[in-house]
KOLFI-777116 format. One line per 2 residues: their letters; for each residue z negated, y, x of C-alpha. Coordinates in steps of 0.25 Angstrom, whole numbers, plus 5000, padded with zeros to 4 digits. Layout:
BEGIN
A> Z/Y/X; ...
***
This chain:
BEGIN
XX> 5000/5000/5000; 5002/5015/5002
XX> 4988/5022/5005; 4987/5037/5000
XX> 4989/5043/5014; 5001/5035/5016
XX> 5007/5039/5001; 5002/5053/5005
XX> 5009/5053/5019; 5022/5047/5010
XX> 5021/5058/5001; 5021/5069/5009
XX> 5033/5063/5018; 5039/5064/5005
XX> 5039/5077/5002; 5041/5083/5016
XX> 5054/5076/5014; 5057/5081/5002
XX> 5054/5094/5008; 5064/5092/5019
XX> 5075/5087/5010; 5073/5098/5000
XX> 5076/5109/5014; 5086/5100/5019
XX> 5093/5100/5008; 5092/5116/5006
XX> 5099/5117/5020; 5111/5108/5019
XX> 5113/5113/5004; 5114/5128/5009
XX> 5116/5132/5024; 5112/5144/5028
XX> 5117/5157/5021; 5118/5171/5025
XX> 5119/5184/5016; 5126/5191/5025
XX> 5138/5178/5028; 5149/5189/5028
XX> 5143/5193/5042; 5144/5179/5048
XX> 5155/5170/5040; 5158/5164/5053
XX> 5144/5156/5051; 5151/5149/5040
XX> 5165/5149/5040; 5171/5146/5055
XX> 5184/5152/5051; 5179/5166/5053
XX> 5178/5165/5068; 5184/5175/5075
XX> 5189/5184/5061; 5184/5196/5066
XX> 5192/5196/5079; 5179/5200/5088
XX> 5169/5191/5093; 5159/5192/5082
XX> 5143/5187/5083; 5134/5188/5073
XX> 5119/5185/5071; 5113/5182/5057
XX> 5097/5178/5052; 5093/5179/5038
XX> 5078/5175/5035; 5079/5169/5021
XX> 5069/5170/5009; 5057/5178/5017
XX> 5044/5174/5014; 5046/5160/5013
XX> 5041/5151/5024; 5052/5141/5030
XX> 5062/5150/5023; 5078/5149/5030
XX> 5079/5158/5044; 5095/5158/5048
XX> 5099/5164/5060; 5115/5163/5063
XX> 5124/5168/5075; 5139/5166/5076
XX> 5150/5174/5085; 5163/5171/5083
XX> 5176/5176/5091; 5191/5175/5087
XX> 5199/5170/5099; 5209/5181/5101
XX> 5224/5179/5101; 5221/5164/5095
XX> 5218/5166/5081; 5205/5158/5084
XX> 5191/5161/5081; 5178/5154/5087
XX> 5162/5156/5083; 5149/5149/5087
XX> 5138/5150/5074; 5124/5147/5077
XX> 5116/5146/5064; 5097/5143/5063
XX> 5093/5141/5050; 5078/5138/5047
XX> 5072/5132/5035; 5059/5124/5036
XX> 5059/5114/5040; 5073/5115/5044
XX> 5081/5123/5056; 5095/5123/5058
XX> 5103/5126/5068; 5120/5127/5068
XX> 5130/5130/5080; 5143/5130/5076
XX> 5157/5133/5082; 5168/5141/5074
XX> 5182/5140/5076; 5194/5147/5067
XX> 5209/5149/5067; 5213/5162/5061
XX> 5228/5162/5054; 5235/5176/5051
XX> 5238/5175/5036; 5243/5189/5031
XX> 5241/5202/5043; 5227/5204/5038
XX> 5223/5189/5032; 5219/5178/5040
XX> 5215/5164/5037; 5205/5156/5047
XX> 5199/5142/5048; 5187/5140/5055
XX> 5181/5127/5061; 5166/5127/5062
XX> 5158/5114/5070; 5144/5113/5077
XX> 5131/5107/5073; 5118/5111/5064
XX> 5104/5106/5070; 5095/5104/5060
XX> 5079/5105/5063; 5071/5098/5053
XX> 5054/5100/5056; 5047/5094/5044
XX> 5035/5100/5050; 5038/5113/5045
XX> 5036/5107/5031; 5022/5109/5026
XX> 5011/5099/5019; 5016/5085/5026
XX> 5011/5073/5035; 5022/5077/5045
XX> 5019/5064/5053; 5023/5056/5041
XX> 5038/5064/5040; 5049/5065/5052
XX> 5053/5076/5058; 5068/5077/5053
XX> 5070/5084/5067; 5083/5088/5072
XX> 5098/5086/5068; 5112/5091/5075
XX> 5122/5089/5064; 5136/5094/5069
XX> 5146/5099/5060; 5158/5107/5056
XX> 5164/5116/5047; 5178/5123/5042
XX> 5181/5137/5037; 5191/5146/5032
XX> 5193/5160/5033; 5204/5171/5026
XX> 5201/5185/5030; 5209/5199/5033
XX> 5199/5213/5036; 5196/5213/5022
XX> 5192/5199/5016; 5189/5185/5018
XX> 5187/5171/5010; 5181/5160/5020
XX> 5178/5145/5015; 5171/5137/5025
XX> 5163/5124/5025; 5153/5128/5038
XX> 5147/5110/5038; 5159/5102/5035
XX> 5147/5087/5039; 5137/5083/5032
XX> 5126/5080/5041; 5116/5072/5037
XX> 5103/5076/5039; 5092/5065/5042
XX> 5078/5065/5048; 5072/5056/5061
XX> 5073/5043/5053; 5087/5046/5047
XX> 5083/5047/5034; 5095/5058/5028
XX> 5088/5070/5023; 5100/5078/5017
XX> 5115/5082/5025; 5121/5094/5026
XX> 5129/5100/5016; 5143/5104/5016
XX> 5144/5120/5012; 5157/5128/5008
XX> 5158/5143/5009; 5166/5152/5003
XX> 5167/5165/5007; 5173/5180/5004
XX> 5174/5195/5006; 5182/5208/5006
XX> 5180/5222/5008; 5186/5232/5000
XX> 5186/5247/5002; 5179/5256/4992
XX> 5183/5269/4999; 5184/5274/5013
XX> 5170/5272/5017; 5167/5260/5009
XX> 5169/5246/5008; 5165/5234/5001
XX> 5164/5219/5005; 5160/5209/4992
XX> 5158/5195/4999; 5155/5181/4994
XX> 5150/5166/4998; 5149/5153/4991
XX> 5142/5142/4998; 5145/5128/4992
XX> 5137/5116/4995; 5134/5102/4988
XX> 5120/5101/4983; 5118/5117/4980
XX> 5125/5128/4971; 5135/5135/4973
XX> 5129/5149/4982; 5138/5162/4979
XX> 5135/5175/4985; 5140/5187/4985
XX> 5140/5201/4993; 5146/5214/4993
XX> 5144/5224/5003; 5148/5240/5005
XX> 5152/5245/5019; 5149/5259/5021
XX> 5158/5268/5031; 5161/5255/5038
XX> 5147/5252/5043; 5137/5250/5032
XX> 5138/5237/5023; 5128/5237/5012
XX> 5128/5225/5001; 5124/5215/4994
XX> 5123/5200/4993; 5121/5190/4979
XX> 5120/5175/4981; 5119/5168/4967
XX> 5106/5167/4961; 5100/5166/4976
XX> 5100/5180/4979; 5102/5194/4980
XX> 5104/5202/4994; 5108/5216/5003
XX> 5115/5218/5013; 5118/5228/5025
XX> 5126/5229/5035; 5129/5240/5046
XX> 5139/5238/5056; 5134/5246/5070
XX> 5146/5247/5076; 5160/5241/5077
XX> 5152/5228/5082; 5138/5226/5078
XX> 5134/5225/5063; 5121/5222/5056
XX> 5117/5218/5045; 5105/5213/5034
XX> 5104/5208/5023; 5091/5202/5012
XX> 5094/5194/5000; 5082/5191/4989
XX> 5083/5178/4982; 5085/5177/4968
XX> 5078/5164/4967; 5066/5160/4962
XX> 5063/5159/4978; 5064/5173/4978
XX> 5049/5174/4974; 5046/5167/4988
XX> 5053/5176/4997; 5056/5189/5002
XX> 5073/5186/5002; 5081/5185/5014
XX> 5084/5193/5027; 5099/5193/5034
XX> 5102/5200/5048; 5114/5198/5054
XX> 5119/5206/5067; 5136/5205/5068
XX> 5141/5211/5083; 5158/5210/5086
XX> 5165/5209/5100; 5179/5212/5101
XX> 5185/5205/5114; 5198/5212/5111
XX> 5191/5226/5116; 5198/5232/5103
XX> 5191/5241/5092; 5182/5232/5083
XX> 5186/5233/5067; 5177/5240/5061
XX> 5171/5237/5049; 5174/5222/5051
XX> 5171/5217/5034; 5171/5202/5039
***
């Protein structure tokens, strides 16, 4: 028989499994997301490497409902450079995302061809490949016989993914898939605790003028993965005498969000954004924070376009 320490030790292992799965399976049914994704398409969609002609490096952390203990902490950088005179872009995207018990950690490559369509249209395809390392500590879970429970530990799950791109100096429409494997996910005993999920983006935007010093830039993203609802978001953003952009952010029924954005010089922008939830978790936190730092290099020792919409 099964003495009552035993049954409670059981018990509890239980749970904490349940507990694992449950943020297990949060992660793979949504990656990481950013408000502020027009900044940095190149973190999800490989075919925008090297659009902007300039060697372009960007850094991004968002701090995600505030308040709540083991709440999501993301930190992104990507650069990304087109090869000049070979219609060829290449990018490196390095991506930390926190949720207890959880940490991951993604290095990517990006490559793109870019096609002339029309004198202002283009049309890339982009070819992403790396690995995520995932960091499981079931430590970090409160209220269990950790001796009882194994530590899920670490796992390096390589993958790929596939993007395209159709753009000019005033719009854009990108579809991209940034994790074409489903990687299983299993602790020390190979027991499969969930796999990572195939997302689809779709993504869009175009800037319009209102007048001589004014400009606007409405914007969209759909994520679509098995296992979660559809997420629709959408932003629009005014640009002020070609330096100021002040807008913001709706993502259905999960939140509502400002932004800004201020455009130093020709090569280094800044920008911010918060977004309240909507939800019911909204009474737990105090909403999201997003910084994102954006800096251009232009090997061709030529003047830098400026305001650069995408």
């Amino acid at each position: 028989m099964i003495n009552n320490k035993n049954a409670s030790r059981m018990k509890i292992s239980s749970i904490v499994l349940l507990l694992l799965c449950i943020v297990m399976n949060v992660s793979a049914q949504q990656d990481p997301m950013f408000t502020q994704y027009m900044h940095n398409p190149v973190s999800i969609n490989p075919a925008y490497a090297g659009s902007r002609g300039t060697l372009n490096a960007v850094l991004m952390n968002r701090q995600q409902w505030v308040g709540i203990d083991g709440a999501p902490t993301t930190m992104t950088f990507s650069i990304n450079s087109p090869f000049i005179g070979y219609n060829v872009g290449v990018g490196l995207s390095l991506i930390y995302d926190q949720i207890e018990p959880t940490k991951q950690v993604g290095v990517y490559t990006d490559y793109s061809y870019h096609l002339k369509i029309t004198e202002k249209v283009k049309l890339a395809f982009g070819l992403k490949a790396g690995f995520n390392m995932y960091d499981v500590n079931t430590q970090k879970l409160r209220g269990a016989l950790f001796e009882d429970y194994p530590k899920v530990g670490k796992m390096y799950l390589p993958n790929f993914g596939l993007g395209s791109y159709l753009y000019s100096d005033r719009f854009y429409l990108g579809l991209s898939i940034p994790k074409m494997l489903q990687n299983s996910l299993s602790d020390n005993a190979n027991t499969l605790l969930n796999k990572e999920e195939r997302h689809y983006f779709f993504t869009g935007g175009l800037v319009f003028d209102v007048s001589e010093n004014v400009r606007f830039k409405p914007s969209f993203i759909f994520r679509m993965v098995n296992g979660a609802p559809l997420s629709a978001e959408f932003s629009g953003a005014v640009l002020l005498h070609d330096r100021l952009w002040l807008g913001g952010m709706y993502r259905y029924t999960e939140a509502l969000g400002a932004m800004i954005k201020f455009d130093i010089t020709n090569q280094l922008s800044l920008g911010y954004s918060y977004d309240m939830t909507l939800s019911r978790l909204g009474n737990y936190n105090q909403g999201s924070h997003e910084v994102y730092i954006c800096y251009d290099i232009d090997f061709q020792n030529k003047k830098i376009l400026s305001p650069r919409f995408f």
